[in-house]
N, C-alpha and C positions, 0 to 999 in steps of 0.2 A: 170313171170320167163321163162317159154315155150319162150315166144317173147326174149329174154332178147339172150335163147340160140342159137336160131336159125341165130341170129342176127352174134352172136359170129362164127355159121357153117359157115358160107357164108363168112365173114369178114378172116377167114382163110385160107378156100379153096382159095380163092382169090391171099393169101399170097403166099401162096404154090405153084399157079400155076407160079409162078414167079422164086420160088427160086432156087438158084441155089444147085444140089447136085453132089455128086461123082456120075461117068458115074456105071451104073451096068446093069451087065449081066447073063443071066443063067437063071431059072424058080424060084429057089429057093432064088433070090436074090428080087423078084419083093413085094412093100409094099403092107401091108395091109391098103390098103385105107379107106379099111370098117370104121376104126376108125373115121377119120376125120369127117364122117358126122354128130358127134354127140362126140365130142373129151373132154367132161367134162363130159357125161351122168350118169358115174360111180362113182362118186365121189357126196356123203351127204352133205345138208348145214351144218356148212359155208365154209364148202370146195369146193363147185364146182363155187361160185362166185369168190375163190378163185383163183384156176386154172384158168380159164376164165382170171381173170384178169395178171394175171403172163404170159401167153402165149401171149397173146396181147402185155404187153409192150415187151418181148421181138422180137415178128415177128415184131414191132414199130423200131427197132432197124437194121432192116435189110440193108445192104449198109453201116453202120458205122466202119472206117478203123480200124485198129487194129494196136494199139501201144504199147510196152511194157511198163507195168507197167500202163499205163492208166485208169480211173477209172471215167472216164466222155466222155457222146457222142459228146461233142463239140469237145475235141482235143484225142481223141480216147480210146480205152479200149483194156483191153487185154483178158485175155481168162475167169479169174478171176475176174477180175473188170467187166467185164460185167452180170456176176450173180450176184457179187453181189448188180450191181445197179440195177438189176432186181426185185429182192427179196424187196430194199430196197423199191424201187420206187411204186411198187406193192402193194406188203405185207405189208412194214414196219418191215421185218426180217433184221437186222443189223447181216449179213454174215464174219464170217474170213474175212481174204483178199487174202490169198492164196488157189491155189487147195490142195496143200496138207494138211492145214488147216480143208478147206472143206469137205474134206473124211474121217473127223473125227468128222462130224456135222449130228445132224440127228442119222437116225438109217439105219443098212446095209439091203439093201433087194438083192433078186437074180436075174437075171437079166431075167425067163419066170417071175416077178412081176412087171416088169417096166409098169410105167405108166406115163398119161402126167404129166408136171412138178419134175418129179423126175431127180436129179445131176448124169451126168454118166463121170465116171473118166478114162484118156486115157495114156499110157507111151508113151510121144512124143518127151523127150529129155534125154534119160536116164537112167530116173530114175520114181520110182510108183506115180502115182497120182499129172504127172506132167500139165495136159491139164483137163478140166473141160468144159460138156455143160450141155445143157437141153434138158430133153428127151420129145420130141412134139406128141408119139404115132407114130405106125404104120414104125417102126425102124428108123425116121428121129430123130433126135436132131439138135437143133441151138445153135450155138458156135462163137467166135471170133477167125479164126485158126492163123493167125502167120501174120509177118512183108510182106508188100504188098499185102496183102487180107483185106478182110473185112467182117462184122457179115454174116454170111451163114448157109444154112440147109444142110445136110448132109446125107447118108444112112450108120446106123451103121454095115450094113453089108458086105459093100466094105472091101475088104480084108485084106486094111491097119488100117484101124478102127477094124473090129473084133481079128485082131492081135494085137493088144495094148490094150486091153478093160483092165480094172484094177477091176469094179465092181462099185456099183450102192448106193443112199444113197437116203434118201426120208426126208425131213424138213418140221418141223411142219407147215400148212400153216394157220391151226386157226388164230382169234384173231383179232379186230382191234388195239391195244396199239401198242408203240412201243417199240420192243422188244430189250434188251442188247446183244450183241455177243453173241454168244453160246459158253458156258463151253466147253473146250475139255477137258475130263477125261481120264487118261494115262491107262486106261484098256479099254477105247473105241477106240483104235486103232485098225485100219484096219488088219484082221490077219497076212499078209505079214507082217508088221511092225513090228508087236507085236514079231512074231518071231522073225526079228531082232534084238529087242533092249534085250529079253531073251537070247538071243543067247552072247550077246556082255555082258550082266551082269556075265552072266557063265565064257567068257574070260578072263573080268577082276578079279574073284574071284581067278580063276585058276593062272593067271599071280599075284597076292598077295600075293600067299601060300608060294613061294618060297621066298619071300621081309622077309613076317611075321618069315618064321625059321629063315634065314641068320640074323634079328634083334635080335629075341633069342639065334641062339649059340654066338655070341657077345657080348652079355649082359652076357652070364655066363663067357664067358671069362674074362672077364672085373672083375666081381665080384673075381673069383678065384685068378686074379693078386694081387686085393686087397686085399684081406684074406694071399698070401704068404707076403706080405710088409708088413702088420700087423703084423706077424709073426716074419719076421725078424727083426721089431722095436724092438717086446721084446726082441729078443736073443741078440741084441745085448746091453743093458746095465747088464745082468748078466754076460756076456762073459768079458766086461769092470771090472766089478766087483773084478773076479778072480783074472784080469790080478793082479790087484793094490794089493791083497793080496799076489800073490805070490811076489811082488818087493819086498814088505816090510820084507817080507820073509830073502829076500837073503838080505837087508842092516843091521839085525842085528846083533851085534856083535856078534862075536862065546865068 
């Protein structure tokens, strides 16, 4: 196992000294490299052969162009589709298929708990939880960024990245079977969200209230019209009634 990791240290350093990231500058902005030299050490079987293996395939991945909607390294991936042929290909996690999907898989950690292989979700067109990578230790993550690029490493501390972070999601990486989609549960929504869609139920309850009277004074209307024409059905065959007595009235003879 020792052999197994050290094998793994070298085989990534290696990667890394390659890859390419966003330029950074400052003191504050410099990685901690420390991690790398031992980038699964924290992590208990069968998790750390886990990790191991998830990182590999995707530094395996590095130079493959970036296509929208893609979800294969032959004719390209997107930002999404390359997690989750990561996951698949790895693990045997059968991943959403979208990031926003994604940010509702797993369970939410904070982002001093990041560790390798954990999902970190980025607002890059928009809207929340629109951009998805993988966090590799030591603030890089690898991602598939957009049209004319390709799979890359990255530092999440460059200005434009720590300005869009959305928050951080960690999937179960146990297990050899292979595993169904994950359940997304409408209470494991991401809190941003959750608030939205609370928000938008409150609207529409509010936007009802006013439908729901206007439907009841209506109805009584409607009922009271009915109850006077009821009304005046009766009156009017005693009123008939009269008439015919009082005619008979006047035709007979004095």
């Amino acid at each position: 196992m020792k052999l197994h990791l050290h094998l793994f240290a070298i085989i990534l350093a290696g990667f890394m000294s390659f890859a390419h990231a966003e330029p950074e500058s400052g003191v504050g902005n410099k990685p901690n490299l420390g991690i790398f030299a031992d980038p699964i050490a924290q992590f208990a079987a069968p998790g750390e052969e886990a990790v191991g293996d998830l990182l590999l395939q995707a530094m395996s991945l590095m130079g493959v162009a970036y296509r929208f909607g893609g979800s294969s390294p032959e004719t390209g991936l997107d930002c999404s589709g390359f997690i989750q042929y990561v996951f698949r290909k790895s693990l045997r996690v059968n991943l959403p298929r979208t990031s926003a999907e994604m940010a509702r898989a797993g369970r939410v950690i904070e982002r001093d708990e990041l560790a390798p292989g954990d999902l970190v979700f980025y607002n890059t067109r928009g809207f929340q939880y629109s951009h998805v990578g993988l966090y590799l230790g030591g603030n890089k993550f690898i991602h598939s960024p957009r049209t004319g690029k390709s799979v890359e490493v990255v530092n999440m501390t460059n200005s434009y990245w720590s300005q869009r972070f959305n928050g951080a999601r960690r999937v179960n990486r146990g297990g050899s079977e292979w595993k169904e989609p994950v359940t997304v549960r409408a209470n494991d929504r991401p809190p941003a969200e959750k608030k939205v869609a609370e928000k938008k139920t409150a609207d529409k309850k509010s936007a009802d209230k006013p439908v729901a009277e206007k439907k009841s004074r209506s109805s009584t209307r409607a009922e009271l019209r009915k109850a006077a024409r009821e009304q005046e059905a009766e009156r009017k065959p005693a009123s008939r009634k009269k008439s015919e007595q009082n005619t008979r009235k006047k035709k007979k003879p004095d």
